[in-house]
LUMSE-533935 format. One record per residue (C-alpha): chain; x, y, z. Coordinates in nm, 3 decimals. Example, Ala and Ser with C-alpha at 12.3 -4.5 7.8 and 13.67 -1.06 7.14 Angstrom:
BEGIN
<rec><chaine>A</chaine><c1>1.230</c1><c2>-0.450</c2><c3>0.780</c3></rec>
<rec><chaine>A</chaine><c1>1.367</c1><c2>-0.106</c2><c3>0.714</c3></rec>
END
This chain:
BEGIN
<rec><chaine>A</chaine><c1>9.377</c1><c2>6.518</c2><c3>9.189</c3></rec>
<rec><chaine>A</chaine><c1>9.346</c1><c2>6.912</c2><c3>9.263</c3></rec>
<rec><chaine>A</chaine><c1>9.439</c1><c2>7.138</c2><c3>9.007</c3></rec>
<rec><chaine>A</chaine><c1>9.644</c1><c2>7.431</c2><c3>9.242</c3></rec>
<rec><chaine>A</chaine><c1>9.430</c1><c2>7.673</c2><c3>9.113</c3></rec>
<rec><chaine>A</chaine><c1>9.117</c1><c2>7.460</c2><c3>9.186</c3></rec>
<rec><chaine>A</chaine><c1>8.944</c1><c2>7.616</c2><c3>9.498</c3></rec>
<rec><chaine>A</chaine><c1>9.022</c1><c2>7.443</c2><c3>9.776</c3></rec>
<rec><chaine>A</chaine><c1>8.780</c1><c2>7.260</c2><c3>10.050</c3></rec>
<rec><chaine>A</chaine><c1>8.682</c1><c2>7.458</c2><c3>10.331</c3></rec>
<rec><chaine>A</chaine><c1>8.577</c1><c2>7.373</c2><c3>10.657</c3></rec>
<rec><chaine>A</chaine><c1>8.164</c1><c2>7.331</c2><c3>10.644</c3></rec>
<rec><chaine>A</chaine><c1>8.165</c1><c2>7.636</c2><c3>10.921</c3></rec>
<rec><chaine>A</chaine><c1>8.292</c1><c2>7.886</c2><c3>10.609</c3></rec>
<rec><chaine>A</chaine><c1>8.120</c1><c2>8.013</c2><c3>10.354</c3></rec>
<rec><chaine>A</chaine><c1>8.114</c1><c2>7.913</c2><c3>9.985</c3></rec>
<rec><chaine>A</chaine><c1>8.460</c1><c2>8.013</c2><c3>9.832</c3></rec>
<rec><chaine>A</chaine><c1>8.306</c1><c2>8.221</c2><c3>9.567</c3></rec>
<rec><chaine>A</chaine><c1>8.220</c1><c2>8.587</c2><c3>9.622</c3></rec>
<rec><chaine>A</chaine><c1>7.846</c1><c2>8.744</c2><c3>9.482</c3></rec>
<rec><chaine>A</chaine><c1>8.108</c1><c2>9.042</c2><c3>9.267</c3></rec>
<rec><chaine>A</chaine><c1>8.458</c1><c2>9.017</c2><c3>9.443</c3></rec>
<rec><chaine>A</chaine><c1>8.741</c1><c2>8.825</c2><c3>9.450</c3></rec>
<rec><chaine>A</chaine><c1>8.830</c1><c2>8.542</c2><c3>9.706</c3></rec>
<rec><chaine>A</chaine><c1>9.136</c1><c2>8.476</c2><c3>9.915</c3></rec>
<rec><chaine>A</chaine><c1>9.254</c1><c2>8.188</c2><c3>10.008</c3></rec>
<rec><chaine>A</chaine><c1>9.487</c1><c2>8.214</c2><c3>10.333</c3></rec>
<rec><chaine>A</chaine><c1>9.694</c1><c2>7.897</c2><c3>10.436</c3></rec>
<rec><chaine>A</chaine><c1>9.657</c1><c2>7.770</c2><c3>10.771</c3></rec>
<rec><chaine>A</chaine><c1>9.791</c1><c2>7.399</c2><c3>10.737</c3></rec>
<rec><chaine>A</chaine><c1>10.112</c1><c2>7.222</c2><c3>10.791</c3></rec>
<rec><chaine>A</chaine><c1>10.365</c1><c2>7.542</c2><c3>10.811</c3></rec>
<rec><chaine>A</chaine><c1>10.146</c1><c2>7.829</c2><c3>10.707</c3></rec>
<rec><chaine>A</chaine><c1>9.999</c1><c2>8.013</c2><c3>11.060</c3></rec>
<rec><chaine>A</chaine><c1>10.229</c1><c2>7.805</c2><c3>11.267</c3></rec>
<rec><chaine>A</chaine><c1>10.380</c1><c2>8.023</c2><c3>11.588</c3></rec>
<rec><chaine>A</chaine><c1>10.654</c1><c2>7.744</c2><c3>11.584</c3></rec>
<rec><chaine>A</chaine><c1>10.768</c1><c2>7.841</c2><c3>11.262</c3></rec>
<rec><chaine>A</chaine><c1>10.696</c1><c2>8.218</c2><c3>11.247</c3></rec>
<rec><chaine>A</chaine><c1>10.660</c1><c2>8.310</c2><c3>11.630</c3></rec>
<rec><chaine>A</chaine><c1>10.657</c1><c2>8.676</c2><c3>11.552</c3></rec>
<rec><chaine>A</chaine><c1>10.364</c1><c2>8.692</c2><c3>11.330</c3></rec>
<rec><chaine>A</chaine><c1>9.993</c1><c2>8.756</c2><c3>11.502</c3></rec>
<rec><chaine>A</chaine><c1>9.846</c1><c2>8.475</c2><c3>11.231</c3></rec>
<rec><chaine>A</chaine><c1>9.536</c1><c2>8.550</c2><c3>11.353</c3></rec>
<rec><chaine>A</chaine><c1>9.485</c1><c2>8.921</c2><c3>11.352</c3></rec>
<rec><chaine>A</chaine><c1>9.655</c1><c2>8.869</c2><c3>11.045</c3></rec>
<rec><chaine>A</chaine><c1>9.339</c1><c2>8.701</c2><c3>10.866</c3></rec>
<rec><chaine>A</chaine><c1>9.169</c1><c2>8.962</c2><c3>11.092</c3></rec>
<rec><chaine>A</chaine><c1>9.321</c1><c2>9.263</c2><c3>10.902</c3></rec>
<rec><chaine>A</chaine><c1>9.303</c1><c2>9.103</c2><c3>10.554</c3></rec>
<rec><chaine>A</chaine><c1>8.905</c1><c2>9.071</c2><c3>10.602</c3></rec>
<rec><chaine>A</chaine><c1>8.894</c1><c2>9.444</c2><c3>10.751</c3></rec>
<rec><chaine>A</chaine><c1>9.076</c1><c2>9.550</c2><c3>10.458</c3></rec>
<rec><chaine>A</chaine><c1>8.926</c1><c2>9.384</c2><c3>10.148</c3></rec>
<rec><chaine>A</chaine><c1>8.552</c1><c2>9.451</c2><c3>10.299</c3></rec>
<rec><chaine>A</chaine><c1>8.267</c1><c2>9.233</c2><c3>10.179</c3></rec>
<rec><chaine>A</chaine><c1>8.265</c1><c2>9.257</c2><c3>9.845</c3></rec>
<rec><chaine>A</chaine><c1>8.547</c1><c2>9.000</c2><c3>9.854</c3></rec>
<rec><chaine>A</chaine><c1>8.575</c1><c2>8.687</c2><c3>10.051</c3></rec>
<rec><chaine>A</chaine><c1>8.868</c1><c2>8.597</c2><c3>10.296</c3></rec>
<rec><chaine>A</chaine><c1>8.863</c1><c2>8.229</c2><c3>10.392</c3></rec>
<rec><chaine>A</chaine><c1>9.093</c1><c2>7.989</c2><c3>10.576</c3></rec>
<rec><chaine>A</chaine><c1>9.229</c1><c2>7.639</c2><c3>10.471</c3></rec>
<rec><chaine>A</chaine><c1>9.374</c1><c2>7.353</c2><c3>10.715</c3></rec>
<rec><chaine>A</chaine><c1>9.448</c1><c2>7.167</c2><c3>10.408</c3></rec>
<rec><chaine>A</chaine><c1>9.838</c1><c2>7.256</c2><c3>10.279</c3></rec>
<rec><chaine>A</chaine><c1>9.871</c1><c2>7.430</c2><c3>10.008</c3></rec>
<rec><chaine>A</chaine><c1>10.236</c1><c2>7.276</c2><c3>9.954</c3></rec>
<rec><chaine>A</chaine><c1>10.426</c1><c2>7.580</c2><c3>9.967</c3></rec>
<rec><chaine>A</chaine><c1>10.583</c1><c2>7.528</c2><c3>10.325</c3></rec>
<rec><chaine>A</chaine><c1>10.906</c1><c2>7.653</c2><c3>10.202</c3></rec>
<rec><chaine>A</chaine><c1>10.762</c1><c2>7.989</c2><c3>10.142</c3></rec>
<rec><chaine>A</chaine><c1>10.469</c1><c2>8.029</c2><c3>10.411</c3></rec>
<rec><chaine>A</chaine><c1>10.245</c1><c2>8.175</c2><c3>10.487</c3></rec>
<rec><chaine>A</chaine><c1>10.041</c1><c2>8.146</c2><c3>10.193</c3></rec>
<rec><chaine>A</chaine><c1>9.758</c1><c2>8.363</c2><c3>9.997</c3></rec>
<rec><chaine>A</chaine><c1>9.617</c1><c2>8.285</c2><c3>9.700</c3></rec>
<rec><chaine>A</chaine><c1>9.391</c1><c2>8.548</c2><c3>9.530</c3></rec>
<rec><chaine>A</chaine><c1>9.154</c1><c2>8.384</c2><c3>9.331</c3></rec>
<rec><chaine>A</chaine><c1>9.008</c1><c2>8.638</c2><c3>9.029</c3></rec>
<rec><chaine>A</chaine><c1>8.654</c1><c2>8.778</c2><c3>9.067</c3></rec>
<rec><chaine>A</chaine><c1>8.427</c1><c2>8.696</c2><c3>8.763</c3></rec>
<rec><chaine>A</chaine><c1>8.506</c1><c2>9.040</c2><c3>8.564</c3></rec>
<rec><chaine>A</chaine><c1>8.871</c1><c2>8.926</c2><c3>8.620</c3></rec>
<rec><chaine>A</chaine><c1>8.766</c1><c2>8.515</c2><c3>8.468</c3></rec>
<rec><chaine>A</chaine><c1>8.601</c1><c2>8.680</c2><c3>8.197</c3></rec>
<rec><chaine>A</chaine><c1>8.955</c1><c2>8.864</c2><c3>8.082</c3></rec>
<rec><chaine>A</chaine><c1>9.158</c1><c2>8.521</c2><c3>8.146</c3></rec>
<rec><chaine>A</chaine><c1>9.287</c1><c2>8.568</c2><c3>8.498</c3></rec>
<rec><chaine>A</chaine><c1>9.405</c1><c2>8.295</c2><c3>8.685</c3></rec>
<rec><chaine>A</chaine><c1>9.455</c1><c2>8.289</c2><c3>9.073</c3></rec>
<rec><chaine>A</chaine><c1>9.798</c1><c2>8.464</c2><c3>9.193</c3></rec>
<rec><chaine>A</chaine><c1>9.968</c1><c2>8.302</c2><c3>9.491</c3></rec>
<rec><chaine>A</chaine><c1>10.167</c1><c2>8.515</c2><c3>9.747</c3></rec>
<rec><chaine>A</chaine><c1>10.451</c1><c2>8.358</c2><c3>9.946</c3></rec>
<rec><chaine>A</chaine><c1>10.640</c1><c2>8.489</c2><c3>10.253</c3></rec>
<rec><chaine>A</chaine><c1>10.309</c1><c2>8.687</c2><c3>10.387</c3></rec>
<rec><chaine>A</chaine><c1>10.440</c1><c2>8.805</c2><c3>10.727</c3></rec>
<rec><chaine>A</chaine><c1>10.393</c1><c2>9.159</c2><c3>10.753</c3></rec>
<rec><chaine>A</chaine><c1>10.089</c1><c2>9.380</c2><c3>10.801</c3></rec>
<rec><chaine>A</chaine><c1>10.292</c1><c2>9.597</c2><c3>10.495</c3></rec>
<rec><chaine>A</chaine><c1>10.255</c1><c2>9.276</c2><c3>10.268</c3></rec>
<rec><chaine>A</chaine><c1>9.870</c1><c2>9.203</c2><c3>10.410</c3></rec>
<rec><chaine>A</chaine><c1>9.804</c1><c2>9.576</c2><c3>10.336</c3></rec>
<rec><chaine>A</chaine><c1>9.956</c1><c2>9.604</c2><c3>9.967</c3></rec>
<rec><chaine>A</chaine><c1>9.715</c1><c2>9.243</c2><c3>9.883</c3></rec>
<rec><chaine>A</chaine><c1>9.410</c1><c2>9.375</c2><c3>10.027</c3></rec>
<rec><chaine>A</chaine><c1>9.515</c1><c2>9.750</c2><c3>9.822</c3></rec>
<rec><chaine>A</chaine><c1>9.515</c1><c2>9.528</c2><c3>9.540</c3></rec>
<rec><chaine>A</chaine><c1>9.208</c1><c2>9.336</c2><c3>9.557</c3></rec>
<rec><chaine>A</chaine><c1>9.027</c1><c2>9.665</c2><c3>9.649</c3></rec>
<rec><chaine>A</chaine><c1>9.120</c1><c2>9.765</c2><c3>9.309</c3></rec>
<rec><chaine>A</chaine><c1>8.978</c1><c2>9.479</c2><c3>9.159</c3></rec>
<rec><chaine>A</chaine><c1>9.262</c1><c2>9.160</c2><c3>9.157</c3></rec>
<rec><chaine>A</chaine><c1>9.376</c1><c2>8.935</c2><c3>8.907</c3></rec>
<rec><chaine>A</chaine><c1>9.263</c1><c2>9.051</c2><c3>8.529</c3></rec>
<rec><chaine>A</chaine><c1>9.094</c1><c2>9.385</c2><c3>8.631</c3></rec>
<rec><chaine>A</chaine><c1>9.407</c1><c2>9.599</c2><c3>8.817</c3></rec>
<rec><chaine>A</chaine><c1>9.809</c1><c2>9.537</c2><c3>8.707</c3></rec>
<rec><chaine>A</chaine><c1>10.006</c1><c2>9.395</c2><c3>8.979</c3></rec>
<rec><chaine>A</chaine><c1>10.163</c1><c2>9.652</c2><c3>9.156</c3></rec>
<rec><chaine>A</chaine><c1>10.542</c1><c2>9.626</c2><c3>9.151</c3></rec>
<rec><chaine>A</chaine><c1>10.521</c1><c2>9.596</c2><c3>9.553</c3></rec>
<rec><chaine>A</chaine><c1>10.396</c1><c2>9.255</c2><c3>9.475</c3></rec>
<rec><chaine>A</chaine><c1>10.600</c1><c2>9.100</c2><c3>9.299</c3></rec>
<rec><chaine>A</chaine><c1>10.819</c1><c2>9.040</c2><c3>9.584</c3></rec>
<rec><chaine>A</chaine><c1>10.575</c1><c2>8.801</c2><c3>9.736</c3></rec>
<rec><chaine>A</chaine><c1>10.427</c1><c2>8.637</c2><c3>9.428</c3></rec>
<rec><chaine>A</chaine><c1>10.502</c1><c2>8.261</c2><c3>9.372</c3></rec>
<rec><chaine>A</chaine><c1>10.425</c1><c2>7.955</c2><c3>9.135</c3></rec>
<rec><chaine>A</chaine><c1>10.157</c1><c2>7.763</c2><c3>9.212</c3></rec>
<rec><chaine>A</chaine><c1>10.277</c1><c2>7.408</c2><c3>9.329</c3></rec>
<rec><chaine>A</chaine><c1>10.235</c1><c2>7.144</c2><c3>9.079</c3></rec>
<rec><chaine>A</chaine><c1>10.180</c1><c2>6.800</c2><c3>9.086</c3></rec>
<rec><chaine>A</chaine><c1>10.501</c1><c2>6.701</c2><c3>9.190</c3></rec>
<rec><chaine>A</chaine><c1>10.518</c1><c2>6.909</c2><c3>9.517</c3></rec>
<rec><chaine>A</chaine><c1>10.270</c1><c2>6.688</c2><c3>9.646</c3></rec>
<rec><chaine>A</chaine><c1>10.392</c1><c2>6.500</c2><c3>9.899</c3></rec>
END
């Protein structure tokens, strides 16, 4: 079984999860997460669009099919640490209720200034951030 902070699969069309210095993102694009149906409002597209604008390459911005089980609380982003941020002890940070370009902004602000375990959380944040689903939210 798949720890939640375990990167997840990617379709063989993306690149490897990992960036060269940077940090990667994880956006959610199964079940709930990116579904018009649910959130007909949000562009999810030029949403991912934006994000990868924003963060630049020296991060990586990649999309899953594969739930993340956090339906309640799409659309999901997890920010996984970059390797200065692993070497301090940082673990990934997942964001919940990403439907805003405001919320896209303040996460790619954030990762610009080096994510998890190299910049503090801004207080901004806080509002979106989530647990990471456990075992038993599988379904």
């Amino acid at each position: 079984m798949r720890h939640p902070s375990d990167p997840v699969p990617v379709r063989s069309d993306q690149r490897r999860w990992a960036a060269p210095t940077g940090c990667a993102l994880t956006v959610c694009r199964g079940c709930c997460c990116g579904s018009t149906r649910k959130h007909p409002d949000v562009d999810h597209a030029g949403q991912v669009d934006q994000l990868r604008a924003l963060v630049g390459t020296d991060h990586r911005v990649r999309i899953t099919d594969d739930c993340l089980d956090a339906c309640e609380r799409s659309n999901v982003v997890v920010v996984h640490p970059s390797g200065a941020g692993r070497a301090a002890g940082a673990r990934p940070v997942w964001f919940g209720f990403v439907l805003d370009d405001s919320a896209v902004d303040d996460i790619a602000a954030w990762v610009r200034a080096g994510g998890p375990g190299v910049a503090p959380l801004p207080d901004v944040l806080d509002l979106y951030v989530m647990p990471a689903p456990g075992p038993t939210a599988r379904r």
